[in-house]
Biotite code that builds the C-alpha atoms (Angstrom):
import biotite.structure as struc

atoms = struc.array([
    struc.Atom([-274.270, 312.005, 123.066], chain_id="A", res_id=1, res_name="UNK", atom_name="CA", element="C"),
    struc.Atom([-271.350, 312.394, 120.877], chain_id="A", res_id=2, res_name="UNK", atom_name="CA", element="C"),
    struc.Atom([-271.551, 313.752, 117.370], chain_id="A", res_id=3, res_name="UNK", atom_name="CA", element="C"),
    struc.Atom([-269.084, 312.149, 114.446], chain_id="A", res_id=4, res_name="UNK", atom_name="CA", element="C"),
    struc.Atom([-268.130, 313.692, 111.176], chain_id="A", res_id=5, res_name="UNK", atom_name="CA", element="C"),
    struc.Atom([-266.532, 312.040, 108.671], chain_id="A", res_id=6, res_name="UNK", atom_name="CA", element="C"),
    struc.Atom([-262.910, 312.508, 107.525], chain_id="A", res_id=7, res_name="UNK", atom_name="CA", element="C"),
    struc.Atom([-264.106, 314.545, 104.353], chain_id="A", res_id=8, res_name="UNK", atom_name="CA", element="C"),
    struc.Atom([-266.552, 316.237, 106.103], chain_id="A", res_id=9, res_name="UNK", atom_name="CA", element="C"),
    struc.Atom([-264.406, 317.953, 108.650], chain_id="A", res_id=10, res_name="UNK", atom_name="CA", element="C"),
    struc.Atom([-261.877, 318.691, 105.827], chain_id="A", res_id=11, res_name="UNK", atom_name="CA", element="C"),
    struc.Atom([-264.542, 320.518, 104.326], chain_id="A", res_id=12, res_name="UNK", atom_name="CA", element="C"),
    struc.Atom([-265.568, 322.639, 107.615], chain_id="A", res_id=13, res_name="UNK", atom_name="CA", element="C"),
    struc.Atom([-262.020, 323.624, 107.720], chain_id="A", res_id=14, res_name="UNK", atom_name="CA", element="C"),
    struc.Atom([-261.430, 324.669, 104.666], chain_id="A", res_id=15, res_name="UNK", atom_name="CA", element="C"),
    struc.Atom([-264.660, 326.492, 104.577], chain_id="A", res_id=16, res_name="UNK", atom_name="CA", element="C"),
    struc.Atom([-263.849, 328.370, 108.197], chain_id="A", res_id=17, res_name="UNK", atom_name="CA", element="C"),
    struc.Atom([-260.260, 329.449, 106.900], chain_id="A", res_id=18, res_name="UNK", atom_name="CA", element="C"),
    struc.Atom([-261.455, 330.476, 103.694], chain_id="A", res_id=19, res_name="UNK", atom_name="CA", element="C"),
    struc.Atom([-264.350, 333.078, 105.941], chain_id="A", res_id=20, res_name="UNK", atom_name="CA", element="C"),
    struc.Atom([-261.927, 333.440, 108.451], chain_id="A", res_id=21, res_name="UNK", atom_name="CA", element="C"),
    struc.Atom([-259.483, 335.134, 105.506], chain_id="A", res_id=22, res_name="UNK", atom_name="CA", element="C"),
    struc.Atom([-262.145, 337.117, 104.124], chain_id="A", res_id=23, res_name="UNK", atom_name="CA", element="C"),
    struc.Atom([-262.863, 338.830, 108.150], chain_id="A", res_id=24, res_name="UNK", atom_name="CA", element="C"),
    struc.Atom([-259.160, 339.426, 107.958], chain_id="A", res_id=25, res_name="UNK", atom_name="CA", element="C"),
    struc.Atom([-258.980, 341.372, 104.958], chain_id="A", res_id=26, res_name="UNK", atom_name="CA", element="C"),
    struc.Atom([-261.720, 343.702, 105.983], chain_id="A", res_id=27, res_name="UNK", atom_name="CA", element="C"),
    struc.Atom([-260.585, 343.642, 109.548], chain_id="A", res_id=28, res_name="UNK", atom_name="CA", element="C"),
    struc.Atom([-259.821, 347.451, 110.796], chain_id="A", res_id=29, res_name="UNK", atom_name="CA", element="C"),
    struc.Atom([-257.605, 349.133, 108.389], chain_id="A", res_id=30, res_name="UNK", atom_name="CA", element="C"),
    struc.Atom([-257.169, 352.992, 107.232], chain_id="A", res_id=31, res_name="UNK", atom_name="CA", element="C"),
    struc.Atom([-258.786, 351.666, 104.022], chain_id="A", res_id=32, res_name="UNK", atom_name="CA", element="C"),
    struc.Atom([-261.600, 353.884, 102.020], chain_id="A", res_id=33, res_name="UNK", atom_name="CA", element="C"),
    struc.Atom([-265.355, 352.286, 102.418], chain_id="A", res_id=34, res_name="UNK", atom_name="CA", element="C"),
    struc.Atom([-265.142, 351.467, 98.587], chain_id="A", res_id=35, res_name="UNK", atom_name="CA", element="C"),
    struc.Atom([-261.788, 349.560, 99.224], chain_id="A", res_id=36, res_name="UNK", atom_name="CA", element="C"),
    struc.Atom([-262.657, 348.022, 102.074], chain_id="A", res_id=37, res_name="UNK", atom_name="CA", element="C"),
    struc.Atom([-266.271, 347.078, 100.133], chain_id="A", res_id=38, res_name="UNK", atom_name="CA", element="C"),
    struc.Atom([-263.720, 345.761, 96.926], chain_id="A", res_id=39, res_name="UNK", atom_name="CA", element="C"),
    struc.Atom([-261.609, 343.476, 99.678], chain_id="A", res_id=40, res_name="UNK", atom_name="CA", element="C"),
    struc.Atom([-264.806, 342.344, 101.301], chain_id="A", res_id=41, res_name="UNK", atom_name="CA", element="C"),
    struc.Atom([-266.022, 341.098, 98.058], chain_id="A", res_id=42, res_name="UNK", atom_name="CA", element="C"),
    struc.Atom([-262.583, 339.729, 96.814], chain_id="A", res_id=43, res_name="UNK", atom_name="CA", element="C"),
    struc.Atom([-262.442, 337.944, 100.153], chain_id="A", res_id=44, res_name="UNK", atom_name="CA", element="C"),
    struc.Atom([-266.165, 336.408, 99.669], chain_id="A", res_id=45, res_name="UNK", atom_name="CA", element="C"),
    struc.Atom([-265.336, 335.406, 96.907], chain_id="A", res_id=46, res_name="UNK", atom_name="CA", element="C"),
    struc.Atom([-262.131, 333.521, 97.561], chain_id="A", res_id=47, res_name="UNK", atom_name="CA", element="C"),
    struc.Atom([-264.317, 332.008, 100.517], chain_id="A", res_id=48, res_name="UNK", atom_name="CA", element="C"),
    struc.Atom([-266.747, 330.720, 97.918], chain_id="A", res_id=49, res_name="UNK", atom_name="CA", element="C"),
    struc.Atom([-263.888, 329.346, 95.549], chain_id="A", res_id=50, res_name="UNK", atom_name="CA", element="C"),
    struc.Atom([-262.464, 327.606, 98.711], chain_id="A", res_id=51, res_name="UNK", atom_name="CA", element="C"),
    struc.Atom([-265.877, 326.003, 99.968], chain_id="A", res_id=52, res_name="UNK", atom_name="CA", element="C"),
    struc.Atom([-266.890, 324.970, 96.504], chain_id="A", res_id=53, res_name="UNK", atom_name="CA", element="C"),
    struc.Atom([-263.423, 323.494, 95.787], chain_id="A", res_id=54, res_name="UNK", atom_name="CA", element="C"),
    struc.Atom([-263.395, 322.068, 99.172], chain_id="A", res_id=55, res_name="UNK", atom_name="CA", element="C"),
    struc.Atom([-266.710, 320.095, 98.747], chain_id="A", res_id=56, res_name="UNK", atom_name="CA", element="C"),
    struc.Atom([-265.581, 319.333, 95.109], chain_id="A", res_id=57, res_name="UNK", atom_name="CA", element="C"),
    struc.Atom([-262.524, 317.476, 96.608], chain_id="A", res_id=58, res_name="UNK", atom_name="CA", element="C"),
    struc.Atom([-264.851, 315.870, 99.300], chain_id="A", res_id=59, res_name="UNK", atom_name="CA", element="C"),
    struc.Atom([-267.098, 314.251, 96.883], chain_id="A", res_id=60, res_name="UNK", atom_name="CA", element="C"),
    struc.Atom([-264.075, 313.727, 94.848], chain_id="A", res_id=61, res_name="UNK", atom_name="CA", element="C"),
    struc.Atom([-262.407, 311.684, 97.616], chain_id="A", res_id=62, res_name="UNK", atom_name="CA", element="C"),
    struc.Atom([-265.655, 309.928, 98.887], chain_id="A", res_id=63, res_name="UNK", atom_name="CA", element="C"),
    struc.Atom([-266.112, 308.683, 95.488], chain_id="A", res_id=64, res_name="UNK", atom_name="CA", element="C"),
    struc.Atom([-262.868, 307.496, 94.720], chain_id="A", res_id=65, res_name="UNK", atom_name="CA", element="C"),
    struc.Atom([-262.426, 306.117, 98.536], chain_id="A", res_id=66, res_name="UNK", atom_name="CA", element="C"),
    struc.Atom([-265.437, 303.861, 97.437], chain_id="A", res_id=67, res_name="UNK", atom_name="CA", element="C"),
    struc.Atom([-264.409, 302.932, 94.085], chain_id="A", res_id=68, res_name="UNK", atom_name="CA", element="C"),
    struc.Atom([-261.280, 301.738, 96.123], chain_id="A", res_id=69, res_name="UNK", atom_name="CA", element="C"),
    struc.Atom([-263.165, 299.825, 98.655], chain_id="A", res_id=70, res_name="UNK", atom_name="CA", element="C"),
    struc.Atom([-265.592, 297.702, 96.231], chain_id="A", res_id=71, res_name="UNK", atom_name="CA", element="C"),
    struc.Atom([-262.646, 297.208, 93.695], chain_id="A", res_id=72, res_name="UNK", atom_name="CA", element="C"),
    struc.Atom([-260.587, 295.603, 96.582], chain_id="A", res_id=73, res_name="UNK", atom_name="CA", element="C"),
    struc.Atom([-264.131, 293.442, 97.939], chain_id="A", res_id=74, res_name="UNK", atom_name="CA", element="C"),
    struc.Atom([-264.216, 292.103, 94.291], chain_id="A", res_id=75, res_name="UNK", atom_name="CA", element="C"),
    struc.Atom([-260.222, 291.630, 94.217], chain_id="A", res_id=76, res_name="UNK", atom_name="CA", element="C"),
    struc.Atom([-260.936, 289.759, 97.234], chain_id="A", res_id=77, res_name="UNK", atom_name="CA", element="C"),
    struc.Atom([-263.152, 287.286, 96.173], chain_id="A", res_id=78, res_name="UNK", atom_name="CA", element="C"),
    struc.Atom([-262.260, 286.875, 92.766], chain_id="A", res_id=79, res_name="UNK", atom_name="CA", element="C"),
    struc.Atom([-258.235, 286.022, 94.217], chain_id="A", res_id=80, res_name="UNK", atom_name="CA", element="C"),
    struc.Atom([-259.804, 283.710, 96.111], chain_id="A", res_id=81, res_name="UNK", atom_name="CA", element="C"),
    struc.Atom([-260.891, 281.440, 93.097], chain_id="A", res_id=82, res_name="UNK", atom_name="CA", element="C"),
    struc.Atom([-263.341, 279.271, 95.750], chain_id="A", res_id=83, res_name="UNK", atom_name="CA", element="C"),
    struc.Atom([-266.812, 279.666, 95.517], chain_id="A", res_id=84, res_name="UNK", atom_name="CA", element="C"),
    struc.Atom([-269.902, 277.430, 97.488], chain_id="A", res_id=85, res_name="UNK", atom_name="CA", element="C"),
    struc.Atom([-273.144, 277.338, 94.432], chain_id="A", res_id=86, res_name="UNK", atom_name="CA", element="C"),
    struc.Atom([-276.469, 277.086, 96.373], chain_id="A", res_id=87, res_name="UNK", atom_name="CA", element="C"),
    struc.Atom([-276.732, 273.568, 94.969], chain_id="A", res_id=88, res_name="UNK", atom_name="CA", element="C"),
    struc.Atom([-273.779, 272.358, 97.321], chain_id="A", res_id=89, res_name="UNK", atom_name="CA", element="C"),
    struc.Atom([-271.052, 272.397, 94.244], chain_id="A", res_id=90, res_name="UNK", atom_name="CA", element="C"),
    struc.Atom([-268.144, 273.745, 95.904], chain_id="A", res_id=91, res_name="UNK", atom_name="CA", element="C"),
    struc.Atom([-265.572, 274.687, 93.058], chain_id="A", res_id=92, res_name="UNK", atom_name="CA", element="C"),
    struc.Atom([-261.467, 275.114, 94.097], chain_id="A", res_id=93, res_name="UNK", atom_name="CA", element="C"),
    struc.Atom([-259.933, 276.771, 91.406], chain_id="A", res_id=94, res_name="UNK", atom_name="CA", element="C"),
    struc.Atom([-256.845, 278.857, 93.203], chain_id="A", res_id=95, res_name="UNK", atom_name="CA", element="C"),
    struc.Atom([-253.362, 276.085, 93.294], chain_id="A", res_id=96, res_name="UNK", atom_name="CA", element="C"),
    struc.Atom([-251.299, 276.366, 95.963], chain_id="A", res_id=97, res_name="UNK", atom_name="CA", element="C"),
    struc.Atom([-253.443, 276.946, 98.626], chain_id="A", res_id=98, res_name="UNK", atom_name="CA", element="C"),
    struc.Atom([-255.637, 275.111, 101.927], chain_id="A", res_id=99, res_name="UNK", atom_name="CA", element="C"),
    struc.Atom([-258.755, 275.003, 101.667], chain_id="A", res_id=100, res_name="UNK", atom_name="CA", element="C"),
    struc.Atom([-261.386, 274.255, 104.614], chain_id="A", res_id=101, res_name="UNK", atom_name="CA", element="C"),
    struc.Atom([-264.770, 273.222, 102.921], chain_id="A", res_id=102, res_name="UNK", atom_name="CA", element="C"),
    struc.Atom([-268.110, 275.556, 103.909], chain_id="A", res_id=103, res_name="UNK", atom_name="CA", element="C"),
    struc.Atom([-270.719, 273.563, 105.798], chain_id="A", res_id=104, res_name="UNK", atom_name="CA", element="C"),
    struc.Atom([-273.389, 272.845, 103.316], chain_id="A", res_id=105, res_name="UNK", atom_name="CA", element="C"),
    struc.Atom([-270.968, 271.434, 100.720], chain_id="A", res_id=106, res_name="UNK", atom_name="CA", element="C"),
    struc.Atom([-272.335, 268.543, 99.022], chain_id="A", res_id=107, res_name="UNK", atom_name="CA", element="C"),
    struc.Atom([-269.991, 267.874, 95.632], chain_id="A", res_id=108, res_name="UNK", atom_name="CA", element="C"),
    struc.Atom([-266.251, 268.987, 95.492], chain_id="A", res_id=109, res_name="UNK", atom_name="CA", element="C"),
    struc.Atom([-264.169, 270.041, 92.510], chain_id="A", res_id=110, res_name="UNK", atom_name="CA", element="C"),
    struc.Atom([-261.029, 270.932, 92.336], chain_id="A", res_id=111, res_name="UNK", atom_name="CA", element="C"),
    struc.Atom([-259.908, 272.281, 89.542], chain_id="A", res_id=112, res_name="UNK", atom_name="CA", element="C"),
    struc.Atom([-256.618, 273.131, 90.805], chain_id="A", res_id=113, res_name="UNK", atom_name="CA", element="C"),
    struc.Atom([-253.076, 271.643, 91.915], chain_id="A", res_id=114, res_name="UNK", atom_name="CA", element="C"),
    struc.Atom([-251.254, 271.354, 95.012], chain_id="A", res_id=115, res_name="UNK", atom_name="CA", element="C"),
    struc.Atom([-253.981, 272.307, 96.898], chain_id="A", res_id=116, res_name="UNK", atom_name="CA", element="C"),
    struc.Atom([-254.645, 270.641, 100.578], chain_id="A", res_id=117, res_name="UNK", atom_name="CA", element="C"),
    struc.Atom([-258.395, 270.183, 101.327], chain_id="A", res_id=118, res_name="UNK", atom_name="CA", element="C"),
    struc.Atom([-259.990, 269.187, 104.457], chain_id="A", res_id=119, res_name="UNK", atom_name="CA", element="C"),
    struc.Atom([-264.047, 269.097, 105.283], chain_id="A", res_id=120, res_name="UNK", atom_name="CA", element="C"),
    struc.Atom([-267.138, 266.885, 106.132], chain_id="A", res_id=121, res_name="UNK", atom_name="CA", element="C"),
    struc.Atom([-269.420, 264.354, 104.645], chain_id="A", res_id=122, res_name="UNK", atom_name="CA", element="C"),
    struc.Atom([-269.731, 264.813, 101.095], chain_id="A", res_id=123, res_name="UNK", atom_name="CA", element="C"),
    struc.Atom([-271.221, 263.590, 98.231], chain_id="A", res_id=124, res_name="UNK", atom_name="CA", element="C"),
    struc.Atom([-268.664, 263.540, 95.376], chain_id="A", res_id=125, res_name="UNK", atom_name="CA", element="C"),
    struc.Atom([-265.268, 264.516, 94.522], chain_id="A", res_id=126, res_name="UNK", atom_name="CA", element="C"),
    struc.Atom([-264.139, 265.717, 91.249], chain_id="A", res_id=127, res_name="UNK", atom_name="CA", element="C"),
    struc.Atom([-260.148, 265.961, 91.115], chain_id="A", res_id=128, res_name="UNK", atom_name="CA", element="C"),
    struc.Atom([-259.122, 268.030, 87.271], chain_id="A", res_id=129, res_name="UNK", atom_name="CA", element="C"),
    struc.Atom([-255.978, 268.975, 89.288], chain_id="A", res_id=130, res_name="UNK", atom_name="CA", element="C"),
    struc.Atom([-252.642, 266.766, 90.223], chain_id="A", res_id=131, res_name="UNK", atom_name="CA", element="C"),
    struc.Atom([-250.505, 266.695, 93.427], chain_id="A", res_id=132, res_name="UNK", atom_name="CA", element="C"),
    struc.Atom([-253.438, 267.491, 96.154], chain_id="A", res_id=133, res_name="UNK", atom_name="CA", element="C"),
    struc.Atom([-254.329, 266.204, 99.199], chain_id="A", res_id=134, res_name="UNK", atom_name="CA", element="C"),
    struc.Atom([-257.970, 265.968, 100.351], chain_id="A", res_id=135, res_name="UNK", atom_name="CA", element="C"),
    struc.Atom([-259.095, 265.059, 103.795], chain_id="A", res_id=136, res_name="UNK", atom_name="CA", element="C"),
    struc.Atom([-262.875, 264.556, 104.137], chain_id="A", res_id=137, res_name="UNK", atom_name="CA", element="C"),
    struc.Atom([-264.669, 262.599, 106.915], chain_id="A", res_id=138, res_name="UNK", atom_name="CA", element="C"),
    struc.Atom([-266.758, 260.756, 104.322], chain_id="A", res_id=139, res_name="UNK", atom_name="CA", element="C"),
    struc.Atom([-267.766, 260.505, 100.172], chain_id="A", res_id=140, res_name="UNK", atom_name="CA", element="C"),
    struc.Atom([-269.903, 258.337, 98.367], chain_id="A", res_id=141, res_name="UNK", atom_name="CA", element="C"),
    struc.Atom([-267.875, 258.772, 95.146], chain_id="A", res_id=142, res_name="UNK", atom_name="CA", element="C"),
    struc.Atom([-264.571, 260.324, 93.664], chain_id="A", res_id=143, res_name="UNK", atom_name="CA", element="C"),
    struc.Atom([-263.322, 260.962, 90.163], chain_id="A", res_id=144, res_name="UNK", atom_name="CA", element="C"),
    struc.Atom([-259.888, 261.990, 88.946], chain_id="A", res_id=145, res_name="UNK", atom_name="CA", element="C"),
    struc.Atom([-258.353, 263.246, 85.655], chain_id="A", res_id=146, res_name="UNK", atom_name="CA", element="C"),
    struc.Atom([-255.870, 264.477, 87.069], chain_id="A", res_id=147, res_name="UNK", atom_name="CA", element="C"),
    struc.Atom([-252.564, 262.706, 88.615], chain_id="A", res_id=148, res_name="UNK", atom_name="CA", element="C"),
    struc.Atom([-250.966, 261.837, 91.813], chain_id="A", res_id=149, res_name="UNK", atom_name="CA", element="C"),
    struc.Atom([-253.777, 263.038, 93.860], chain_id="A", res_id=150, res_name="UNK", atom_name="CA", element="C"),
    struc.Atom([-254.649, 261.433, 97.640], chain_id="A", res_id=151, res_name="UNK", atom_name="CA", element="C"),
    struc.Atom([-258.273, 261.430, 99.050], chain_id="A", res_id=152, res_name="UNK", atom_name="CA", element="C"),
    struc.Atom([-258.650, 259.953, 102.556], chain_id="A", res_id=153, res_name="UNK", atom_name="CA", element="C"),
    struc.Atom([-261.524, 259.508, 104.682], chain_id="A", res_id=154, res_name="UNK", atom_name="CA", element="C"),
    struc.Atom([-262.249, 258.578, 108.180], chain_id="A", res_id=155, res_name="UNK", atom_name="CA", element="C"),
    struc.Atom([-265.134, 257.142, 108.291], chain_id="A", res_id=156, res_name="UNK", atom_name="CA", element="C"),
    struc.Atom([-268.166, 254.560, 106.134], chain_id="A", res_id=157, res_name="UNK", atom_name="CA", element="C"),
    struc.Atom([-267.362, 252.470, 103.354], chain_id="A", res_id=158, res_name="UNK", atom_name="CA", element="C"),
    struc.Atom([-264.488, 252.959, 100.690], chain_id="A", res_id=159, res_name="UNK", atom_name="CA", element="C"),
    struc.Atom([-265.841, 255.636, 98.272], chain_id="A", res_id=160, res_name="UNK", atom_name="CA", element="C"),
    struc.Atom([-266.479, 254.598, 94.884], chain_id="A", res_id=161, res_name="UNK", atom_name="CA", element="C"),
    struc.Atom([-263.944, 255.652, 92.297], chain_id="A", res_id=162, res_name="UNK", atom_name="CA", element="C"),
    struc.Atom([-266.700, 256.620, 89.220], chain_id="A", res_id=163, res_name="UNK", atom_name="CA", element="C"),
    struc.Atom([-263.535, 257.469, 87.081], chain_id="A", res_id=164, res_name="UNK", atom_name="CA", element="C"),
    struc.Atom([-259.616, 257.981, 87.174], chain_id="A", res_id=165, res_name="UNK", atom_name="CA", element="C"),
    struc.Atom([-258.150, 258.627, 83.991], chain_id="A", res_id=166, res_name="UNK", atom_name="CA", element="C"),
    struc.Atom([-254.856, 260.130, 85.706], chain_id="A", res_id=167, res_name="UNK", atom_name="CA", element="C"),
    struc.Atom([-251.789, 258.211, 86.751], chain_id="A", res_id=168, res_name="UNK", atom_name="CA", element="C"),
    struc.Atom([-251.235, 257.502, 90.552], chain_id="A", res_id=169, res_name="UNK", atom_name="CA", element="C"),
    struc.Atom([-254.132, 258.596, 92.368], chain_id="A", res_id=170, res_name="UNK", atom_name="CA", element="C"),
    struc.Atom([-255.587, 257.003, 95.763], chain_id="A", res_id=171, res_name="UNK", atom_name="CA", element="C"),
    struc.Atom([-258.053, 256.556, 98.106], chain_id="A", res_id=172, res_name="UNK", atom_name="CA", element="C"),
    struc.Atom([-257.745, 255.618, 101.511], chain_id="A", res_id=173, res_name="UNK", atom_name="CA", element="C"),
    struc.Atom([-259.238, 255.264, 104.912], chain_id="A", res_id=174, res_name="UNK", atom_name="CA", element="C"),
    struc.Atom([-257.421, 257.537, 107.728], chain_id="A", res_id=175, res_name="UNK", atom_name="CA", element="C"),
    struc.Atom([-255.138, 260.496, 108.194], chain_id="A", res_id=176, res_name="UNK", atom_name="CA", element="C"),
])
């Protein structure tokens, strides 16, 4: 069975055992009186208690900060990522410039967002606020635009019905 310390935590033990192994040093054999050799014992004690304490200062110090680091870069994550599934199916694109695959479980689509290239399943809706993307879906029962110069195609079922387009060259069509 193997035991593993943390980063920090070994840092610690090391500066902790040079910090005693100083203080054995400077009361190691010497020609020294027994009052100086009992002023370096405690001068050395003490520097080995100024060393532990700042080494376990700097430990929490750096554990802190290295998870600070971590859950700022988790929410830098998701928030550059602009996409987001709601439990009711809604699956909002808000990031332009970018693919997109759709989650399973995605009901209604909106894309809020240009040049964006979309491909997923049998949906519901599609809502289109952007211009310039392409959407690839296997099926919709309905798609609105208000944006321009958008394509939706589908593979299979009837045409969806276009609830709205109050954009300028949109389409819908069956293939691709």
């Amino acid at each position: 069975m193997s035991i593993r310390k943390s980063p920090l935590a070994v840092l610690a033990s090391i500066s902790i055992a040079a910090a005693a192994g100083f203080a054995l040093s400077a009361c190691g054999s010497n020609n020294a009186t027994p009052a100086q050799d009992a002023a370096s014992s405690a001068a050395g004690a003490e520097a080995a208690g100024n060393a532990a304490s700042s080494a376990a200062g700097a430990a929490g110090n750096a554990a802190s900060s290295a998870a600070g680091a971590a859950g700022n870069a988790a929410s830098s994550a998701a928030d550059s990522a602009g996409n987001a599934l709601s439990g009711d199916g809604v699956y909002t694109i808000d990031e332009s410039n970018t693919t997109v695959a759709l989650p399973s479980g995605t009901k209604t689509v909106v894309v809020n967002a240009s040049n964006v290239d979309v491909t997923g399943g049998d949906v519901t809706e599609i809502k289109v606020n952007g211009s310039e993307n392409d959407i690839h879906v296997n099926s919709a029962q309905r798609v609105s635009f208000s944006g321009s110069d958008n394509e939706i195609y589908y593979v299979q079922g009837p045409a969806p019905q276009v609830a709205s387009d109050t954009g300028a060259e949109n389409t819908v069509e069956q293939g691709r």
